[in-house]
N, C-alpha and C positions, 0 to 999 in steps of 0.2 A: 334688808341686806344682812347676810350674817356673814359675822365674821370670821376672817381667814384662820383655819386651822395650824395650829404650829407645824414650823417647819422644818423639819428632824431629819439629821441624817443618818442617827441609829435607832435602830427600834430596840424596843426591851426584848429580851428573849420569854419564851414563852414560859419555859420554865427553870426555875432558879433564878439567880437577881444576877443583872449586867445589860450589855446590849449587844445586841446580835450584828452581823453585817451591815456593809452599808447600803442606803436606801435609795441617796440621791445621786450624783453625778459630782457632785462637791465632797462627798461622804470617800467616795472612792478614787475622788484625788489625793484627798489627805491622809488616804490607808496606803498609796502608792508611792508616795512622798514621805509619810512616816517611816516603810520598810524599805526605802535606798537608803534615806540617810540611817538608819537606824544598821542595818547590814555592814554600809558602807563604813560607819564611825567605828564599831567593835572589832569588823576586820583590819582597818586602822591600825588601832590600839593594841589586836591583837600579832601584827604581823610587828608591830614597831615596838614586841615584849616587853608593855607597858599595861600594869594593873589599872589605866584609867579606861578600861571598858568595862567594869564594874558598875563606879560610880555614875558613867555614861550611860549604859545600861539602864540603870535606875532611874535616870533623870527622864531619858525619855517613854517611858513606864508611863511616870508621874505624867509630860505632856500628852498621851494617848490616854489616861484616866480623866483630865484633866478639860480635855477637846470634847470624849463622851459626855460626861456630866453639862459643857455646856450646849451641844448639840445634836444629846441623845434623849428621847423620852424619859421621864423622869423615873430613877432606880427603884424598883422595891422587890419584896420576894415573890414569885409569881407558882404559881401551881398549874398554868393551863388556862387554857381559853375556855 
C-alpha cells in the first residue's frame, strides 16, 4: 500500500519561489473568504478615515503567507519543470 501523497492546496509556481493558485476546493474557499474579509476590512477602515487599514492590511498579508506555507507545497526557488 503506498502512502497517501500530501495534500496541498497551493502548488509551487513553476518558476520563481511562492505558490501559484489554488488546487483544491478548500484552497479556493479560503482565497474567497481571505478577499471579502480582506476588501471588506480596508474599505471599513477606509471609508470610517482610519489609518487602521494599514496595519490590517498587513496582518492579513501575514495570514495568507501564513495559510501558504501551511498548506502549500513546500517554498523554494524554482527555474521550471
Amino acid at each position: 500500500m503506498q502512502p497517501k501523497p500530501p495534500d496541498y492546496w497551493f502548488p509551487a509556481k513553476h518558476y520563481g519561489w511562492g505558490w501559484g493558485p489554488p488546487i483544491t476546493w478548500q484552497g479556493w474557499v479560503f482565497m474567497l473568504v481571505w478577499l471579502a474579509v480582506f476588501f471588506a476590512g480596508v474599505g471599513y477602515f477606509i471609508a470610517h478615515r482610519s489609518l487602521m487599514h494599514v496595519p490590517f492590511a498587513a496582518l492579513m498579508v501575514i495570514v495568507l503567507l501564513l495559510t501558504c506555507y501551511w498548506k502549500g507545497e513546500p517554498p523554494r526557488w524554482r527555474w521550471g519543470k
